[in-house]
Z-matrix of the N, CA and C atoms (Angstrom, degrees):
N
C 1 1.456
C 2 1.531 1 108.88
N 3 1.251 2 118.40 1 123.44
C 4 1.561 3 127.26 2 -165.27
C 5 1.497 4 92.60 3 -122.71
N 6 1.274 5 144.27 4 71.54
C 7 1.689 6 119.66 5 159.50
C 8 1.423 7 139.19 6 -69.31
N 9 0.996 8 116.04 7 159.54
C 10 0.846 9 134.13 8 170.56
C 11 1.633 10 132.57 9 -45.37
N 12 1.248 11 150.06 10 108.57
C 13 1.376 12 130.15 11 -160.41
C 14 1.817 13 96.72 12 -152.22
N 15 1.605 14 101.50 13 121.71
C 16 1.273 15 86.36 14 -170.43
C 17 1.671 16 102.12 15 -93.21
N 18 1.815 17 112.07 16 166.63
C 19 1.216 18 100.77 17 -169.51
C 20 1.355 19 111.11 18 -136.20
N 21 1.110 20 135.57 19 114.67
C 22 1.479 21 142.89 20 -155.94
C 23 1.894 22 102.65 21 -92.26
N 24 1.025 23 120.56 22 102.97
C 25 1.705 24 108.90 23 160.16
C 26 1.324 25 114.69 24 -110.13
N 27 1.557 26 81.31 25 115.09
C 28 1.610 27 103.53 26 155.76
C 29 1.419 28 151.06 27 -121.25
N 30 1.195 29 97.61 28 45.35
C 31 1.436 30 130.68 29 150.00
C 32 1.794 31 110.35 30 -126.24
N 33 1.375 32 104.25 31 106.99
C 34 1.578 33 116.54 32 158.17
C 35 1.214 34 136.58 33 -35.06
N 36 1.217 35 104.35 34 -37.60
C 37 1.640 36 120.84 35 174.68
C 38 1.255 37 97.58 36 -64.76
N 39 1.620 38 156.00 37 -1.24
C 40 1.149 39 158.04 38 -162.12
C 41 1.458 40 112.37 39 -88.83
N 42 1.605 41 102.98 40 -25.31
C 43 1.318 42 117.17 41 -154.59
C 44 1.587 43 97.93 42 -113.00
N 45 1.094 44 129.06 43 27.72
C 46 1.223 45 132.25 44 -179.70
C 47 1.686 46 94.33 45 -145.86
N 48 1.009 47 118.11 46 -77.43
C 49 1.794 48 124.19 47 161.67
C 50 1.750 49 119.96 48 -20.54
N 51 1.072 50 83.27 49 -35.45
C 52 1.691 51 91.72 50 -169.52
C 53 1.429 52 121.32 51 112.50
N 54 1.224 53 108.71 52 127.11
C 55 1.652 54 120.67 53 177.26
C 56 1.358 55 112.37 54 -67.25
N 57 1.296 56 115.41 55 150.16
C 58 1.900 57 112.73 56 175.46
C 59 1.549 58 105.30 57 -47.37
N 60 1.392 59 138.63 58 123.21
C 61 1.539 60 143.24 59 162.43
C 62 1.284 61 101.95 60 -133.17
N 63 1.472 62 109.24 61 -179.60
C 64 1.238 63 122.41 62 -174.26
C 65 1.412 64 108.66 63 -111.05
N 66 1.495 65 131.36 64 123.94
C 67 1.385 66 133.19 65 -138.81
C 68 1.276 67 85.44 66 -88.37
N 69 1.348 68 168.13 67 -20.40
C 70 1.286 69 173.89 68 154.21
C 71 1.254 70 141.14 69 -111.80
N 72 1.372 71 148.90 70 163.17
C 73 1.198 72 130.93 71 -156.19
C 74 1.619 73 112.26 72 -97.77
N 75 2.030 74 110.48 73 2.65
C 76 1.090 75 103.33 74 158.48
C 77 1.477 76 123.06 75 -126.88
N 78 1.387 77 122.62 76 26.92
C 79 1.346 78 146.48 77 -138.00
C 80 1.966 79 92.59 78 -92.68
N 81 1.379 80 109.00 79 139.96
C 82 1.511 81 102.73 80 -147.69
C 83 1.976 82 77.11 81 -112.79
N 84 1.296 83 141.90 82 -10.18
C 85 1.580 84 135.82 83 164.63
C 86 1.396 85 94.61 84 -130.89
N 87 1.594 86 93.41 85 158.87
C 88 1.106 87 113.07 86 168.67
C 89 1.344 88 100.84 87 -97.59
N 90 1.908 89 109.98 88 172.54
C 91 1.594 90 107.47 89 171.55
C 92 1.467 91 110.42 90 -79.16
N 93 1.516 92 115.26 91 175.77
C 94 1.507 93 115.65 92 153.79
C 95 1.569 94 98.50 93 -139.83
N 96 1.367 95 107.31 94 169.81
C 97 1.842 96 102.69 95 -141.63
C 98 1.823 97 73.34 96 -136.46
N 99 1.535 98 98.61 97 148.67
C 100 1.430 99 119.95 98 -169.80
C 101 2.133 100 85.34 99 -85.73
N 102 1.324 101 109.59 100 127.98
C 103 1.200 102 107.32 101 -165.59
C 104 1.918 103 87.98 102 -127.01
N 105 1.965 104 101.01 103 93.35
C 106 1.172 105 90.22 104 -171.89
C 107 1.397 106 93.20 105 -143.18
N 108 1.331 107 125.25 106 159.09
C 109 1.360 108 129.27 107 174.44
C 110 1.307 109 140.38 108 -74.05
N 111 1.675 110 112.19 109 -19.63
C 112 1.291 111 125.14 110 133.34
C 113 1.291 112 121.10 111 -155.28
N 114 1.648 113 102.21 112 -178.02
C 115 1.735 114 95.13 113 -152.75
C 116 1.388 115 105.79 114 -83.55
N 117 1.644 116 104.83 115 154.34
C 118 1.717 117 115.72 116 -145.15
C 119 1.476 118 81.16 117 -119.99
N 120 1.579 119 106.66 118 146.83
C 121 1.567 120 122.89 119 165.86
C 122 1.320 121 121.17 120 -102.27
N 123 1.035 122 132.10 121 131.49
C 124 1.625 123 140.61 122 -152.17
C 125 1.874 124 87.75 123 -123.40
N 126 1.385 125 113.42 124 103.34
C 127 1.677 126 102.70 125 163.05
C 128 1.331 127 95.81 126 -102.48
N 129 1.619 128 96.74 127 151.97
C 130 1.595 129 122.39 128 166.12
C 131 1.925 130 92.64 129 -37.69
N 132 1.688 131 77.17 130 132.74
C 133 1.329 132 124.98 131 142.28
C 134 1.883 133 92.60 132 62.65
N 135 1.172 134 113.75 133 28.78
C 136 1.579 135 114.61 134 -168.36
C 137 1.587 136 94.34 135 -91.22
N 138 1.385 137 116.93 136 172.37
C 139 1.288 138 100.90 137 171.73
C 140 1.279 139 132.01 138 -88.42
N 141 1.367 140 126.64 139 160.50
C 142 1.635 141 124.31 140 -159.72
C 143 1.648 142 94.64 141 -65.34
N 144 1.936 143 98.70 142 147.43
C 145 1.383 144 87.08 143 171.62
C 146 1.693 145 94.71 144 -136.08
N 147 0.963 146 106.87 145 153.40
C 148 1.520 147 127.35 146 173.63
C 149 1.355 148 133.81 147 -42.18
N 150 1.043 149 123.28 148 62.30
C 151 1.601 150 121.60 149 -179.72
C 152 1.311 151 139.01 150 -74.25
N 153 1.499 152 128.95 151 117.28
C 154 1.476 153 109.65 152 -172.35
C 155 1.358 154 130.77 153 -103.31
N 156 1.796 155 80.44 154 159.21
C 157 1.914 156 87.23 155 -163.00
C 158 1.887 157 121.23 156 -72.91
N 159 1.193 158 109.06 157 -7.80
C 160 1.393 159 118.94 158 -159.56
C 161 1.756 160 125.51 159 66.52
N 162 1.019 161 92.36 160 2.12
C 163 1.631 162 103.22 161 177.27
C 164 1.665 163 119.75 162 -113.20
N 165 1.120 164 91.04 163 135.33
C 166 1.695 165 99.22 164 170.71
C 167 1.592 166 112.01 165 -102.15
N 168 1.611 167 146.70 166 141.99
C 169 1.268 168 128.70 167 169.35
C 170 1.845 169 106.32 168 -120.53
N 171 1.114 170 115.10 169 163.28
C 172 1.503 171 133.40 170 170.80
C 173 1.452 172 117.58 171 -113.01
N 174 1.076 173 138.68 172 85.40
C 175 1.871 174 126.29 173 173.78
C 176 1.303 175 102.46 174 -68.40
N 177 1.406 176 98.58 175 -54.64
C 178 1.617 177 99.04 176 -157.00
C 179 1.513 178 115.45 177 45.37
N 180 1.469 179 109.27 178 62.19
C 181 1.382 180 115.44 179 176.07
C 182 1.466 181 98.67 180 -166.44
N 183 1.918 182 113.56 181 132.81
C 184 1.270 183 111.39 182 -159.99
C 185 1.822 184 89.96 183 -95.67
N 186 1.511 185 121.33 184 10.01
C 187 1.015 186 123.29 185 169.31
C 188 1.337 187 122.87 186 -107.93
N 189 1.498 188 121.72 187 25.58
C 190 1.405 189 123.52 188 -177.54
C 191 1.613 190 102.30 189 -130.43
N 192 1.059 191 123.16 190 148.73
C 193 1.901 192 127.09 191 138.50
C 194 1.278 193 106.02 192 -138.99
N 195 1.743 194 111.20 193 -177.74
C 196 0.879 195 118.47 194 169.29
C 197 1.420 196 115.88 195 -124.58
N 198 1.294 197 128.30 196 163.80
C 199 1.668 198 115.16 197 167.43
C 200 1.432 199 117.08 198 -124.98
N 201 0.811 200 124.70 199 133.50
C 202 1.813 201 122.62 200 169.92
C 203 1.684 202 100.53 201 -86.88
N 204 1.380 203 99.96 202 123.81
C 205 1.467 204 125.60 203 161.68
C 206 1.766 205 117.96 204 -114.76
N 207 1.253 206 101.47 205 152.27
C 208 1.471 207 110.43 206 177.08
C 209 1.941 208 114.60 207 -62.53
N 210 1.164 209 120.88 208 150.22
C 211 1.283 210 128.93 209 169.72
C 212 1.446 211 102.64 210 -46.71
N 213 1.068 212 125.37 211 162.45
C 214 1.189 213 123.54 212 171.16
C 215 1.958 214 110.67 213 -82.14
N 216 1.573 215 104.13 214 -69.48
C 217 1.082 216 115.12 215 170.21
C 218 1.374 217 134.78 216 -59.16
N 219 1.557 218 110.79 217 3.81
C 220 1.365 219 113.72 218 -176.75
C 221 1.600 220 110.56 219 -106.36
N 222 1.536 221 103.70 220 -30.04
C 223 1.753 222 109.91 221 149.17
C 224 0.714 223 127.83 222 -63.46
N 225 1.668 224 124.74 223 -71.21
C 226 1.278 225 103.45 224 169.55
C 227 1.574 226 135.14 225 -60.23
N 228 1.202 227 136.55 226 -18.70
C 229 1.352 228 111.83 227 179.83
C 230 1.786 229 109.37 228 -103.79
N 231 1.503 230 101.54 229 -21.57
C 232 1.701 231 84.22 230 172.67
C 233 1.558 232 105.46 231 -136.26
N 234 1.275 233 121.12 232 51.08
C 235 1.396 234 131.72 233 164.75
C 236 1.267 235 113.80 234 58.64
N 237 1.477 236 135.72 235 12.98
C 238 1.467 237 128.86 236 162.40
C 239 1.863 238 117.21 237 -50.44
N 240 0.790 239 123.51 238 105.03
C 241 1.530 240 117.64 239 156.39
C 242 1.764 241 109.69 240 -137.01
N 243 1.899 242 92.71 241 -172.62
C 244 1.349 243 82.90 242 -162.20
C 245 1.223 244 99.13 243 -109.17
N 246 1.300 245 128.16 244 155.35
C 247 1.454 246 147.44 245 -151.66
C 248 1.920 247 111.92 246 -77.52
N 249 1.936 248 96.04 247 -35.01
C 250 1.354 249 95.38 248 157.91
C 251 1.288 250 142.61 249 -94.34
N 252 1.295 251 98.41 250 -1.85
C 253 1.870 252 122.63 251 168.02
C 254 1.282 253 84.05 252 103.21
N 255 1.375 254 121.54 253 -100.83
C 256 1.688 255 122.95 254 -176.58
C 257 1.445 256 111.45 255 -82.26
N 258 1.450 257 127.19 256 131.75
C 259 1.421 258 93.52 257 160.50
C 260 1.877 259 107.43 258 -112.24
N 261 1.304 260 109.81 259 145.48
C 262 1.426 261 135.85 260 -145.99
C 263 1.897 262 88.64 261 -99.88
N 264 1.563 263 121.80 262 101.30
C 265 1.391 264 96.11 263 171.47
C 266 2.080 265 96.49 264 -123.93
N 267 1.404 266 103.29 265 132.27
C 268 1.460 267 115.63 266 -162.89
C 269 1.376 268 106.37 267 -72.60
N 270 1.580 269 104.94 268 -165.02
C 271 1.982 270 91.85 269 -163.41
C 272 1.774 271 92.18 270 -110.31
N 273 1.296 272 106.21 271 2.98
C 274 1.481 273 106.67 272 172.82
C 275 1.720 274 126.09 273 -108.28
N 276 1.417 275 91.68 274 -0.67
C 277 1.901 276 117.02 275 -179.59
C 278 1.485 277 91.09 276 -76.68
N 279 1.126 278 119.18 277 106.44
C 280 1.937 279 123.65 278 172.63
C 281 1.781 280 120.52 279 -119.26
N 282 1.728 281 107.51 280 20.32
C 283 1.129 282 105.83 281 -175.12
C 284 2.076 283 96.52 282 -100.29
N 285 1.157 284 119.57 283 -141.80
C 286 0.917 285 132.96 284 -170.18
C 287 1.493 286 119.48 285 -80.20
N 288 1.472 287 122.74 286 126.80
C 289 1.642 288 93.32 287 -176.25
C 290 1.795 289 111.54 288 -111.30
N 291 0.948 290 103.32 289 123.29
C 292 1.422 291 110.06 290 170.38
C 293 1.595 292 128.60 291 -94.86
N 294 1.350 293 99.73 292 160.40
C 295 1.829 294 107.30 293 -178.06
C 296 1.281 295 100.55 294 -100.78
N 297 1.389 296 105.73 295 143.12
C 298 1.527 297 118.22 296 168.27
C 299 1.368 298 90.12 297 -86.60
N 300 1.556 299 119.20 298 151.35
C 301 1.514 300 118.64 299 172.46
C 302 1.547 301 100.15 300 -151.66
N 303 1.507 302 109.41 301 133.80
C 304 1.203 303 100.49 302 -172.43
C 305 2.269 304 97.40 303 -148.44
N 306 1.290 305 111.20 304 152.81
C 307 1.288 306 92.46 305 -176.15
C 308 1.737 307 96.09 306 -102.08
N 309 1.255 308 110.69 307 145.74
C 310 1.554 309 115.82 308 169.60
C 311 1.639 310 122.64 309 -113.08
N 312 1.394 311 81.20 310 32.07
C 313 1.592 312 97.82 311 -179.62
C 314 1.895 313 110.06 312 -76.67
N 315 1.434 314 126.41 313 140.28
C 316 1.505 315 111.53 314 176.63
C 317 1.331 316 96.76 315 -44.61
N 318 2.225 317 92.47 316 153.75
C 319 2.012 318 111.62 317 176.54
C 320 1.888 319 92.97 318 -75.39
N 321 1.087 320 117.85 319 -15.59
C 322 1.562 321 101.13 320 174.90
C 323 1.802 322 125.83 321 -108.46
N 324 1.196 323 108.80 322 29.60
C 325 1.677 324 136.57 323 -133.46
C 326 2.164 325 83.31 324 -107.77
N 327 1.505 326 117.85 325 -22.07
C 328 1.329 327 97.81 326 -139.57
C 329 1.327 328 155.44 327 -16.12
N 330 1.465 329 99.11 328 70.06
C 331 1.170 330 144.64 329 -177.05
C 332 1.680 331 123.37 330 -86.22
N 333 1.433 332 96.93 331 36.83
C 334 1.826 333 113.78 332 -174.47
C 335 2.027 334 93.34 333 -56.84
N 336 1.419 335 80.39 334 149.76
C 337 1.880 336 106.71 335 175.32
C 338 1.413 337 102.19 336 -121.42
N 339 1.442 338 115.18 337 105.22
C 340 1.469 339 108.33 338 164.54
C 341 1.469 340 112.83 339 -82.41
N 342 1.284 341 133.58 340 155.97
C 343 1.598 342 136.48 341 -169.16
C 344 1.741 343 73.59 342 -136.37
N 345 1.682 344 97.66 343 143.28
C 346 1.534 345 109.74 344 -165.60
C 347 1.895 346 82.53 345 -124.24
N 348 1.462 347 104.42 346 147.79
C 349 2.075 348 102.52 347 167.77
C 350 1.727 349 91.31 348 -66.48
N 351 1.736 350 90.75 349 129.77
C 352 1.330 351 106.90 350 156.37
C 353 1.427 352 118.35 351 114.10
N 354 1.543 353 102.93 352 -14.47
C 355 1.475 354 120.57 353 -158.01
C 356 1.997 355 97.99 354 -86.37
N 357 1.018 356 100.45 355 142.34
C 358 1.343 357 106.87 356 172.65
C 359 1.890 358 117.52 357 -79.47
N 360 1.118 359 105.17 358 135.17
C 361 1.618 360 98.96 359 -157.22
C 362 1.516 361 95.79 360 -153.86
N 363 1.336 362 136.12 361 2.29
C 364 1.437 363 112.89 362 149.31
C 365 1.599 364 86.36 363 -166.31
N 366 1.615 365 109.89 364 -175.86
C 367 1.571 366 117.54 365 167.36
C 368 1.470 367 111.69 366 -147.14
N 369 1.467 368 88.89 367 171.27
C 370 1.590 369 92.02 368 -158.23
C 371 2.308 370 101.09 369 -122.53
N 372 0.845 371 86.08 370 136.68
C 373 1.450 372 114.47 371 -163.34
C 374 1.880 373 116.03 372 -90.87
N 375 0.697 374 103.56 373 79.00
C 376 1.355 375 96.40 374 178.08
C 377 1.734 376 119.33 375 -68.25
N 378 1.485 377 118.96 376 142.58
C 379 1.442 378 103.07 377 -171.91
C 380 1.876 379 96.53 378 -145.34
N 381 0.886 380 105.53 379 -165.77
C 382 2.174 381 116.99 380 170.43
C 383 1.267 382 89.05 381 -101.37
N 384 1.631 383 103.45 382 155.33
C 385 1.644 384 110.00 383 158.47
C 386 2.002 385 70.41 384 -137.01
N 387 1.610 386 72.03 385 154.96
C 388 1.469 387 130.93 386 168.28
C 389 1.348 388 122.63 387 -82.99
N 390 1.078 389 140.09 388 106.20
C 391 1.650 390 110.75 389 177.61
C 392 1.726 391 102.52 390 -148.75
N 393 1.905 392 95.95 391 81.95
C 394 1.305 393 132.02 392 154.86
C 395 1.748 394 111.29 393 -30.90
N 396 1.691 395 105.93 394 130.92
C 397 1.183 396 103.48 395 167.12
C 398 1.516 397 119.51 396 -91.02
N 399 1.520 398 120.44 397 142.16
C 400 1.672 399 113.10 398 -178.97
C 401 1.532 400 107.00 399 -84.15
N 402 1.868 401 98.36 400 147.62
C 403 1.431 402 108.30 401 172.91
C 404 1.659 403 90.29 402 -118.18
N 405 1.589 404 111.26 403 125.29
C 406 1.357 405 107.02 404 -178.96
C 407 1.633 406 87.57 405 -88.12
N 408 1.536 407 97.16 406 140.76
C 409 1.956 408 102.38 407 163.28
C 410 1.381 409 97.14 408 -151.92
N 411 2.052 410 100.54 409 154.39
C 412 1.244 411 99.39 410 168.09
C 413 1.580 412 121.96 411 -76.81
N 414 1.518 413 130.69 412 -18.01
C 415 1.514 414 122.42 413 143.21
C 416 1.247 415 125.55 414 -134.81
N 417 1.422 416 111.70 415 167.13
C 418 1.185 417 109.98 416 -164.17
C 419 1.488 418 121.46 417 -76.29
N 420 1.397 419 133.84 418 157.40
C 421 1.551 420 128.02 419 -156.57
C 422 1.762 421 110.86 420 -78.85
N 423 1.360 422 101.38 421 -14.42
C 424 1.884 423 119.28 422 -166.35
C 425 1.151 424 72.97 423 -140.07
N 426 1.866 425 96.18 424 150.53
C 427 1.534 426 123.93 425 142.61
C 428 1.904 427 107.34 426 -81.67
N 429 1.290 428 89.32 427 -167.48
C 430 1.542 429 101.11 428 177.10
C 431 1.305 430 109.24 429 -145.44
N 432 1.507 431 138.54 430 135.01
C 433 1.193 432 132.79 431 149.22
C 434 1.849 433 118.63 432 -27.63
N 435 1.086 434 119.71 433 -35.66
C 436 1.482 435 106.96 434 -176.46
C 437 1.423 436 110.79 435 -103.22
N 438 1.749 437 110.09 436 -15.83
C 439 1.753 438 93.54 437 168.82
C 440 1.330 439 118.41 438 74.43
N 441 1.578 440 116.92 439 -152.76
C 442 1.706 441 110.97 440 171.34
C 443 1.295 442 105.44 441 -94.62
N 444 1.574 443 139.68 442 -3.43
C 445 1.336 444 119.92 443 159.37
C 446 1.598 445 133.21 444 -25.07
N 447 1.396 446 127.88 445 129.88
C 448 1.039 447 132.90 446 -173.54
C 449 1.734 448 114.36 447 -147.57
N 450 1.262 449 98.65 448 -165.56
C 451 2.055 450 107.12 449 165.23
C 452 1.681 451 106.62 450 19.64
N 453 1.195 452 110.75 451 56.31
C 454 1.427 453 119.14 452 169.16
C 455 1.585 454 111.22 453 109.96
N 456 1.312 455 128.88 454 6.30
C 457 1.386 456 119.30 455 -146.51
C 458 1.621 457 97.13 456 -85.33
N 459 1.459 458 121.37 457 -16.49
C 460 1.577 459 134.94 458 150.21
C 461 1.196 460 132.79 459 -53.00
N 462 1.651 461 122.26 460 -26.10
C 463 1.434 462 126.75 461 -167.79
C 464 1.416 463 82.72 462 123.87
N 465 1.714 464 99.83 463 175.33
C 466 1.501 465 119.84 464 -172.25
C 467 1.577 466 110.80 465 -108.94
């Protein structure tokens, strides 16, 4: 299943930088590129701030979203992630999508992250949603081998 997703850029600089693609021929996100006018300093442990992607998207499908996840290599080796952990954008959200960006580097670490315009700094994931109808009951129709076990009730 390949859909369709339309994609609005609005930031110009997109089109010289590079359009969202898929960095390889089996690469499961594309990037999205910090689309900013100059380069922004991220200190430890400050609060996440909002960066934009230059893109607008369309699903128009109550069976699609997308998610923004952190770079891989930009967390792990110099603490970029994003401030909302995932960010969740729906198939009916058609305004602008932005990155939360936040550094999780120690506040005494000075360990500043500059984000440069243009630079690639997280990607966005396209996936299926599901959207199960609820049967409220007072119990459930099956048990389960695990029951209400939880928070370790498997091993650690």
């Amino acid at each position: 299943m390949n859909p369709n997703v339309e994609i609005k850029i609005l930031d110009a600089r997109l089109h010289a930088w590079g359009l969202p693609h898929y960095q390889s021929a089996l690469a499961a996100a594309v990037d999205l590129m910090a689309c900013l006018d100059a380069p922004l300093v991220l200190k430890p442990q400050q609060p996440a701030l909002l960066i934009p992607s230059g893109i607008a998207l369309h699903m128009n499908s109550a069976e699609l979203c997308a998610v923004i996840l952190p770079r891989s290599g930009l967390g792990h080796k110099k603490g970029l992630v994003l401030g909302n952990g995932v960010g969740l954008i729906d198939a009916d959200y058609t305004a602008q999508c932005f990155i939360s960006a936040w550094n999780r580097n120690p506040a005494d670490s000075g360990a500043d992250i500059v984000i440069n315009p243009g630079e690639r700094i997280a990607q966005m994931l396209f996936l299926p949603v599901l959207r199960p109808r609820f049967s409220v009951v007072d119990d459930f129709s099956q048990p389960s081998e695990r029951g209400g076990g939880g928070f370790g009730s498997t091993g650690t």
